[in-house]
The first five atom37 places (N, CA, C, CB, O) and aatype in JSON, in Angstrom:
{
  "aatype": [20, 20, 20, 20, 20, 20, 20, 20, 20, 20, 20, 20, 20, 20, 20, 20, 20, 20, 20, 20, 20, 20, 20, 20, 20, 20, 20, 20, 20, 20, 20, 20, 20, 20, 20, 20, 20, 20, 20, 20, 20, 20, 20, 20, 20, 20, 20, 20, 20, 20, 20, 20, 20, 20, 20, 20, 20, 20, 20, 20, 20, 20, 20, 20, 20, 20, 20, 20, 20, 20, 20, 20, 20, 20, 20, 20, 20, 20, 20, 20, 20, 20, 20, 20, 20, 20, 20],
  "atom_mask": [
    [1, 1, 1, 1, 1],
    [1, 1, 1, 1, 1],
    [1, 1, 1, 1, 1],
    [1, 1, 1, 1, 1],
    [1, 1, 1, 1, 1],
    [1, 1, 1, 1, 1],
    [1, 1, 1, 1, 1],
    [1, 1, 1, 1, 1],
    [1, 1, 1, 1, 1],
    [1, 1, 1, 1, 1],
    [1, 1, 1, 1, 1],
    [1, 1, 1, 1, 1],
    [1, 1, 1, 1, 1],
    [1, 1, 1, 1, 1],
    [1, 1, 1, 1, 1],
    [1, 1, 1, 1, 1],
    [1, 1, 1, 1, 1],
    [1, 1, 1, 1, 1],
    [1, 1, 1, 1, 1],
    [1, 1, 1, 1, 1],
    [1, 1, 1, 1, 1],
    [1, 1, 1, 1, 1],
    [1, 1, 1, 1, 1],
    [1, 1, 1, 1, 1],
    [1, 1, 1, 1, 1],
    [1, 1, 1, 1, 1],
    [1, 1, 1, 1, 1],
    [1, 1, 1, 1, 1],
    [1, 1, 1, 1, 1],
    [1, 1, 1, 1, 1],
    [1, 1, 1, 1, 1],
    [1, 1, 1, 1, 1],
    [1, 1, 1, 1, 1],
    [1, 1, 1, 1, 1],
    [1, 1, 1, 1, 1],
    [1, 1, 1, 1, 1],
    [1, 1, 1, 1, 1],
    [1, 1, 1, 1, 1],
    [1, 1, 1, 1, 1],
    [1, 1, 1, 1, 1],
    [1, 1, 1, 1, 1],
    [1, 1, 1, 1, 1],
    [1, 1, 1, 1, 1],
    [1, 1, 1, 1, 1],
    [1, 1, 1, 1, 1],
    [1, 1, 1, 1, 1],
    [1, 1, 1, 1, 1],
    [1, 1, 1, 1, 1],
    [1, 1, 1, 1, 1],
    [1, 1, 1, 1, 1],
    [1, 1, 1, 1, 1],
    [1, 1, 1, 1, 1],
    [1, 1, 1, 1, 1],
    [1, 1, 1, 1, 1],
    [1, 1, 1, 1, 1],
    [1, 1, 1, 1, 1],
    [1, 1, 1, 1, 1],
    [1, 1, 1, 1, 1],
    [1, 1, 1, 1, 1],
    [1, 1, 1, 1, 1],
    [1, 1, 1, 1, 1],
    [1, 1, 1, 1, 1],
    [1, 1, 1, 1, 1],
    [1, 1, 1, 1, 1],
    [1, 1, 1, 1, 1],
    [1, 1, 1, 1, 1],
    [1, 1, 1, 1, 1],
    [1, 1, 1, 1, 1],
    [1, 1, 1, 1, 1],
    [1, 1, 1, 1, 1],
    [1, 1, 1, 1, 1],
    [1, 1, 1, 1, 1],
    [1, 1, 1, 1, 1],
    [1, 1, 1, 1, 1],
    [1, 1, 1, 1, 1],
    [1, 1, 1, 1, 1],
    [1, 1, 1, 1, 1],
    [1, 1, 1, 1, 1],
    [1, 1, 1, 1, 1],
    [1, 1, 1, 1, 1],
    [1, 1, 1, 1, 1],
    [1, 1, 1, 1, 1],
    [1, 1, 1, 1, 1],
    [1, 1, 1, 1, 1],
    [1, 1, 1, 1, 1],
    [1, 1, 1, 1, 1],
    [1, 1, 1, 1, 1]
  ],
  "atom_positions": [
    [[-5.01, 20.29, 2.99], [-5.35, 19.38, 4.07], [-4.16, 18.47, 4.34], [-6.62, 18.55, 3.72], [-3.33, 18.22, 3.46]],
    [[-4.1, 18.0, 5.49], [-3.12, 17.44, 6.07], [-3.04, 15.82, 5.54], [-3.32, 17.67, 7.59], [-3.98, 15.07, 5.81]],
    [[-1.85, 15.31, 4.74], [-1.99, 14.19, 4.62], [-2.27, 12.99, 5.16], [-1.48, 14.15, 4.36], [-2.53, 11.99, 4.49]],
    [[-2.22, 13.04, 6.64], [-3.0, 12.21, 7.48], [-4.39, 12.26, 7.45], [-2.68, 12.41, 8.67], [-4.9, 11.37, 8.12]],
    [[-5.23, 13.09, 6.84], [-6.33, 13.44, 6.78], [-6.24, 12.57, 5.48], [-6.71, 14.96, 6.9], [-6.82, 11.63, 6.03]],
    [[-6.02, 12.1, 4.28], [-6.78, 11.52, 3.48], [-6.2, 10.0, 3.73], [-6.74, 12.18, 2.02], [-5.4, 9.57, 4.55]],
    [[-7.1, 9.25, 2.44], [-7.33, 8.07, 2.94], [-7.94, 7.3, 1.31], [-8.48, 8.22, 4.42], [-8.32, 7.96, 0.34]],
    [[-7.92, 6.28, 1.37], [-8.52, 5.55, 0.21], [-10.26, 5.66, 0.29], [-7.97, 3.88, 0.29], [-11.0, 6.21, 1.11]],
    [[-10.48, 5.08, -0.64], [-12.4, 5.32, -1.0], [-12.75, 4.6, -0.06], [-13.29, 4.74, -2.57], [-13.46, 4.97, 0.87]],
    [[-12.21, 3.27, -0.23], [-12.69, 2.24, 0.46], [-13.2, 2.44, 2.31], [-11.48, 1.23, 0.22], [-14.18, 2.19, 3.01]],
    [[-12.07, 2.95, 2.43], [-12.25, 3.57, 4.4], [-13.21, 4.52, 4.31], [-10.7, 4.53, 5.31], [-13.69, 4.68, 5.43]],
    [[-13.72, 5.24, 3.47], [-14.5, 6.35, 3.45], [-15.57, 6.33, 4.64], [-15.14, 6.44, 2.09], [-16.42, 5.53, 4.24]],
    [[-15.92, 6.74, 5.77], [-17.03, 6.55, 6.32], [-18.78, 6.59, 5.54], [-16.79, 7.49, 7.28], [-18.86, 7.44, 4.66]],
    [[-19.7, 6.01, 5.72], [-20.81, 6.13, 4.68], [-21.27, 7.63, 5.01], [-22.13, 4.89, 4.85], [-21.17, 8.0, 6.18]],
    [[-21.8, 8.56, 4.0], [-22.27, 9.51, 4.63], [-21.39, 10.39, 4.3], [-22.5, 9.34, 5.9], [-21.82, 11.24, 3.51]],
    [[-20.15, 10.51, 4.67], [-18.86, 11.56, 4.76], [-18.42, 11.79, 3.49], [-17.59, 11.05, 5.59], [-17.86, 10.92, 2.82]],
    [[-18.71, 13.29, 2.97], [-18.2, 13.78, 1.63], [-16.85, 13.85, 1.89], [-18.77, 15.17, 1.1], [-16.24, 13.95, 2.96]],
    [[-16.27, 13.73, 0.16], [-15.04, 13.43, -0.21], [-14.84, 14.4, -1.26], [-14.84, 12.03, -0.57], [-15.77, 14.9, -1.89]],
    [[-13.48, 14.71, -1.47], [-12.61, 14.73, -2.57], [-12.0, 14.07, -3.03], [-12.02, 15.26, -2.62], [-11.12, 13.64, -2.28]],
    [[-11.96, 13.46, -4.62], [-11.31, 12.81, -4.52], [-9.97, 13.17, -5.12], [-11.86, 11.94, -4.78], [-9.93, 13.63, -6.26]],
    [[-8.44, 12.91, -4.15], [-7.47, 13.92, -4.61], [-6.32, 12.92, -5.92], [-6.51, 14.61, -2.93], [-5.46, 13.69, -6.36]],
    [[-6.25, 12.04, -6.28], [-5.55, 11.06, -6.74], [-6.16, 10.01, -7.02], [-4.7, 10.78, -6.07], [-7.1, 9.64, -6.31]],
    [[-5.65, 9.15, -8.4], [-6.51, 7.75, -8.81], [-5.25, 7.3, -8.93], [-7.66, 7.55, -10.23], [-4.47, 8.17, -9.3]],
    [[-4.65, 5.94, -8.68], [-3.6, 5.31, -9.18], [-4.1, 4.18, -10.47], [-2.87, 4.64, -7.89], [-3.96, 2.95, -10.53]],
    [[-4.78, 5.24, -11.53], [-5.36, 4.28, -13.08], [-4.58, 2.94, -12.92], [-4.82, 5.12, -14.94], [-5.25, 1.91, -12.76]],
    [[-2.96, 2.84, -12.95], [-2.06, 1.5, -12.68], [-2.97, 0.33, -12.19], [-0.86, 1.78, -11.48], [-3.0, -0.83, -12.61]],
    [[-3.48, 0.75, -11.48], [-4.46, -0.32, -10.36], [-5.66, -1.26, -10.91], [-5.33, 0.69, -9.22], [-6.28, -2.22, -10.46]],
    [[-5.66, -0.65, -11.89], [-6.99, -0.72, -12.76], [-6.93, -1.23, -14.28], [-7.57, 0.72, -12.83], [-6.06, -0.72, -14.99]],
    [[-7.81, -2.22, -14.86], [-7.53, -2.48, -15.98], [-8.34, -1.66, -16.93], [-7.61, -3.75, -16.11], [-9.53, -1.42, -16.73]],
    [[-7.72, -1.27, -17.88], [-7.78, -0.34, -18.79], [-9.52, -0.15, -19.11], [-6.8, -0.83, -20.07], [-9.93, 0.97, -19.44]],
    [[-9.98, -0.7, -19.06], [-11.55, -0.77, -19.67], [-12.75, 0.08, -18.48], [-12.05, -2.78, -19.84], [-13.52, 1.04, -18.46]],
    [[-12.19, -1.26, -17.42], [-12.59, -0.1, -16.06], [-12.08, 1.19, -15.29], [-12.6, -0.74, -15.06], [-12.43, 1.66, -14.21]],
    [[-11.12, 1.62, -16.22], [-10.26, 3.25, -15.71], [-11.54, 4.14, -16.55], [-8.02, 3.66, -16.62], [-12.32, 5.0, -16.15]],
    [[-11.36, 3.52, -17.86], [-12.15, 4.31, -19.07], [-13.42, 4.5, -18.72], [-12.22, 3.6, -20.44], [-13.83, 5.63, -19.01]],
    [[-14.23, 3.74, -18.15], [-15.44, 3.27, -17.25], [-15.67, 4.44, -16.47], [-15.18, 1.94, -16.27], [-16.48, 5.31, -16.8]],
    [[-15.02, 4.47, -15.53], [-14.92, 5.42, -14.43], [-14.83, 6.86, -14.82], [-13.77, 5.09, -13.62], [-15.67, 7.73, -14.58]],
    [[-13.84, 6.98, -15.37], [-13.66, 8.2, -15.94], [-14.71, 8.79, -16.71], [-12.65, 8.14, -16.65], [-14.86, 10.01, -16.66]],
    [[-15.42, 8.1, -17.41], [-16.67, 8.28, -18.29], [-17.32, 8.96, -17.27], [-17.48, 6.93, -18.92], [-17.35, 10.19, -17.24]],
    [[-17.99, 8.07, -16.22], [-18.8, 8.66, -15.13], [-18.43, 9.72, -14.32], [-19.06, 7.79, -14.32], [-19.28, 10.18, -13.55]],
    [[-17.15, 10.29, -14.36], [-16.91, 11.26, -13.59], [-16.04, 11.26, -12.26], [-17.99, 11.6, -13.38], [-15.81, 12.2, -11.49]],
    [[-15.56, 9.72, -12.2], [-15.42, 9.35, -10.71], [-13.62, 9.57, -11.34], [-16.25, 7.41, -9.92], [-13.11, 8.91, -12.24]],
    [[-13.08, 10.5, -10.66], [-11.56, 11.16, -11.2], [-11.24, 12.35, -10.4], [-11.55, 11.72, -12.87], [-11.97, 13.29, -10.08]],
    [[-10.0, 12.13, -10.12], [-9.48, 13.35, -9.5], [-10.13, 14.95, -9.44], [-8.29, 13.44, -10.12], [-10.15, 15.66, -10.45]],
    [[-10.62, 15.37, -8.24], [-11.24, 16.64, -8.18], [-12.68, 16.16, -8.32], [-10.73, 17.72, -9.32], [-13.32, 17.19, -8.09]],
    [[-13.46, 15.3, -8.54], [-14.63, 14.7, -8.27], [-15.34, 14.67, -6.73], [-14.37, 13.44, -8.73], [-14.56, 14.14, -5.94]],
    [[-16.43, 15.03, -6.16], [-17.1, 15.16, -4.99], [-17.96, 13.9, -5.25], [-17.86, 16.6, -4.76], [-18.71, 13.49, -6.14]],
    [[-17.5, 13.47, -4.03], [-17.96, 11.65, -3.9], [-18.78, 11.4, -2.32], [-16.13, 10.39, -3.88], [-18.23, 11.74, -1.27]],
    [[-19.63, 11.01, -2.35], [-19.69, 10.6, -0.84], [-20.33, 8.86, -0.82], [-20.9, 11.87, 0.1], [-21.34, 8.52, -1.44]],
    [[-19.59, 8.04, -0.08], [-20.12, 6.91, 0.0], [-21.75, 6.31, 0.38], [-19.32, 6.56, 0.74], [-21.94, 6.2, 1.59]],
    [[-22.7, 5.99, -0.33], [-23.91, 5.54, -0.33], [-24.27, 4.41, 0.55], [-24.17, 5.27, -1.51], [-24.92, 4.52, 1.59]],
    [[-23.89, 3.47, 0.13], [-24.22, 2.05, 0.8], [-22.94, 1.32, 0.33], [-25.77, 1.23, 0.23], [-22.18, 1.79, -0.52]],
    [[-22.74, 0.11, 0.95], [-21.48, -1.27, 0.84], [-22.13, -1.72, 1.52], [-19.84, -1.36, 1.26], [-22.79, -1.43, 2.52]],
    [[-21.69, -3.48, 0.17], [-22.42, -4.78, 0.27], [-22.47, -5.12, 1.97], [-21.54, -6.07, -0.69], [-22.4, -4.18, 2.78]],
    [[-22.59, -6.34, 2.36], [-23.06, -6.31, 3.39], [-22.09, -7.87, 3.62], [-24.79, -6.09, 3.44], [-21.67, -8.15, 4.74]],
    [[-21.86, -8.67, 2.58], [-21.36, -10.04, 2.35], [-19.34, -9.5, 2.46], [-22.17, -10.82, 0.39], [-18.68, -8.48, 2.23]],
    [[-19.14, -10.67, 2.84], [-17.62, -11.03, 3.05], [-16.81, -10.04, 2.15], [-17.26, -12.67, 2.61], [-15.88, -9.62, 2.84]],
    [[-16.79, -9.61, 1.16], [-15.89, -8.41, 0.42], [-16.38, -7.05, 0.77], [-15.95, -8.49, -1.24], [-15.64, -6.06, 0.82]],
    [[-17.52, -7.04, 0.97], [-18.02, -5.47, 1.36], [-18.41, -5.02, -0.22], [-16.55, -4.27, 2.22], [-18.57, -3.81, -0.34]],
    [[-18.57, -5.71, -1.29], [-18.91, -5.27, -2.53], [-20.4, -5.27, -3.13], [-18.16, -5.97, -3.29], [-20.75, -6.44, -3.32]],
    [[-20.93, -4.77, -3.33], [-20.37, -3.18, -4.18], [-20.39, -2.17, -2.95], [-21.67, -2.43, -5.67], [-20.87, -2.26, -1.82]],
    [[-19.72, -1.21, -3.58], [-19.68, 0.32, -2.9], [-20.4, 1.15, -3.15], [-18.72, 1.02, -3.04], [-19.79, 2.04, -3.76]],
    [[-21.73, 1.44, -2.97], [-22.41, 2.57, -3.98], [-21.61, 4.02, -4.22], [-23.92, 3.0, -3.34], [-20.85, 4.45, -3.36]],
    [[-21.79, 4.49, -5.08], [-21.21, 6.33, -4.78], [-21.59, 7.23, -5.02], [-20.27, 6.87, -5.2], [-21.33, 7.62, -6.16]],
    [[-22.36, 8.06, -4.21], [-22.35, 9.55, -5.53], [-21.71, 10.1, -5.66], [-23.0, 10.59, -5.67], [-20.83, 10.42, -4.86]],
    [[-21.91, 10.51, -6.92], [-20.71, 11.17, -7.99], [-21.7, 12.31, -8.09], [-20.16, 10.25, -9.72], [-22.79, 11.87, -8.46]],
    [[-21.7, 13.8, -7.85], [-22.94, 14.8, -8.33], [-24.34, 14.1, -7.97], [-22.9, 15.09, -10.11], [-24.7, 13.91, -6.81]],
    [[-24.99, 13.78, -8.93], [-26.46, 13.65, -8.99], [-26.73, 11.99, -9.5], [-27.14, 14.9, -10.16], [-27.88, 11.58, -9.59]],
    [[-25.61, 11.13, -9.8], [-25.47, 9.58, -9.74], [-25.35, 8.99, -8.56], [-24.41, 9.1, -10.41], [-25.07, 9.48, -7.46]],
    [[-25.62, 7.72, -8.93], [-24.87, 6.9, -8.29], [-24.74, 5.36, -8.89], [-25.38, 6.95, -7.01], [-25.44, 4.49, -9.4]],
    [[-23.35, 5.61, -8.47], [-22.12, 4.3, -9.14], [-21.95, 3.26, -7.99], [-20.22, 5.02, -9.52], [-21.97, 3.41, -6.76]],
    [[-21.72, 1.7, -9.09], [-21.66, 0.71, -8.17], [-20.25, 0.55, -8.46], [-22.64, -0.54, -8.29], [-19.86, 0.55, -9.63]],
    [[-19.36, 0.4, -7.34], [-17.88, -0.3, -7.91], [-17.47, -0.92, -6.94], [-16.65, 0.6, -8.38], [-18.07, -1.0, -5.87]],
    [[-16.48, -1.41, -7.19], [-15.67, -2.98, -6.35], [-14.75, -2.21, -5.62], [-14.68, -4.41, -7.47], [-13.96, -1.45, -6.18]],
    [[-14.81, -2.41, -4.04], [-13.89, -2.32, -3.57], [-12.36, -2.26, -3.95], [-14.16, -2.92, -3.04], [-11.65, -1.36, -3.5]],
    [[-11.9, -3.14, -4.72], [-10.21, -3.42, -5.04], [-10.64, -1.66, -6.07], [-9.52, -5.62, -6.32], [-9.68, -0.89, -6.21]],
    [[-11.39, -1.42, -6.4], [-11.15, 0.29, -7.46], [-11.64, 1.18, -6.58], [-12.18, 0.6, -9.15], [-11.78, 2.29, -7.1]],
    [[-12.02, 1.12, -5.23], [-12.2, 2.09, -4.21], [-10.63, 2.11, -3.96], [-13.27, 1.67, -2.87], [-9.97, 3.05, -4.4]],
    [[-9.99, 1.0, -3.22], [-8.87, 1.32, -2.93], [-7.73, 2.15, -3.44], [-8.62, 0.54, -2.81], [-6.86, 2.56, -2.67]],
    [[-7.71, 2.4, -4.81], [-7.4, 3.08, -5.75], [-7.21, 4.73, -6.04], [-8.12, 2.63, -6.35], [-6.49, 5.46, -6.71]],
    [[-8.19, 4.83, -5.2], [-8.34, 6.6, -4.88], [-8.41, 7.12, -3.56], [-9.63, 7.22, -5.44], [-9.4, 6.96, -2.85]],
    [[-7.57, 7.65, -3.27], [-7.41, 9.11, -2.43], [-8.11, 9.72, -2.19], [-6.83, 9.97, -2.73], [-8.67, 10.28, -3.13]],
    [[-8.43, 9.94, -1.19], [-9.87, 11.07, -1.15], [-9.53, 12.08, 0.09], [-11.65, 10.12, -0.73], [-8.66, 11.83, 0.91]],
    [[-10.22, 13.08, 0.1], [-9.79, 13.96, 1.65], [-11.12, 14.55, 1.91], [-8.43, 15.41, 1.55], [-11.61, 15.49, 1.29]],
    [[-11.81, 13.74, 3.16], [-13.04, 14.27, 3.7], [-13.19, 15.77, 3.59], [-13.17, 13.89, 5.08], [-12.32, 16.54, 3.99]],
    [[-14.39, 16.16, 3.02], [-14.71, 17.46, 3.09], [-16.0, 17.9, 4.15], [-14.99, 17.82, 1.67], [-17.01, 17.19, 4.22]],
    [[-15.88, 18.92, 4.81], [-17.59, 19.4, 5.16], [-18.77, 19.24, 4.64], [-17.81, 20.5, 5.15], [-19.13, 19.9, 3.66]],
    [[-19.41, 18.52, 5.13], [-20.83, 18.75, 4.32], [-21.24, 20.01, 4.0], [-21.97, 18.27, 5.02], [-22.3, 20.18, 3.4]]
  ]
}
């Protein structure tokens, strides 16, 4: 896919499945990389955005991850790469 085609978590439209192609862990403090990763939310992971807060940060982000769903902070959406897929 065309690199203009991907985009951070955060922009994700709600609804619109993802790949996710890249995490920049750097971004992230060590506890909440480990966090994430636990749950599955990591490179090659199928994500599609759930719900975002509604208040001044837009936090939380819901996500599914498979058959979960994860709450995380925007600033660790921004973090990953994703490239819309077909439903």
């Amino acid at each position: 896919m065309a690199a203009a085609a991907m985009m951070t978590l955060d922009l994700l439209p709600i609804g619109q499945p993802a790949r996710i192609v890249a995490v920049d862990w750097a971004l992230l403090a060590e506890e909440e990389a480990l966090r994430l990763q636990a749950l599955g939310v990591d490179a090659g992971a199928k994500v599609c955005v759930a719900y975002r807060g509604i208040f001044a940060g837009r936090d939380p982000i819901a996500l599914s991850v498979g058959r979960m769903t994860v709450a995380l902070r925007r600033a660790h959406a921004r973090a990953m790469r994703v490239e819309p897929i077909a439903p």
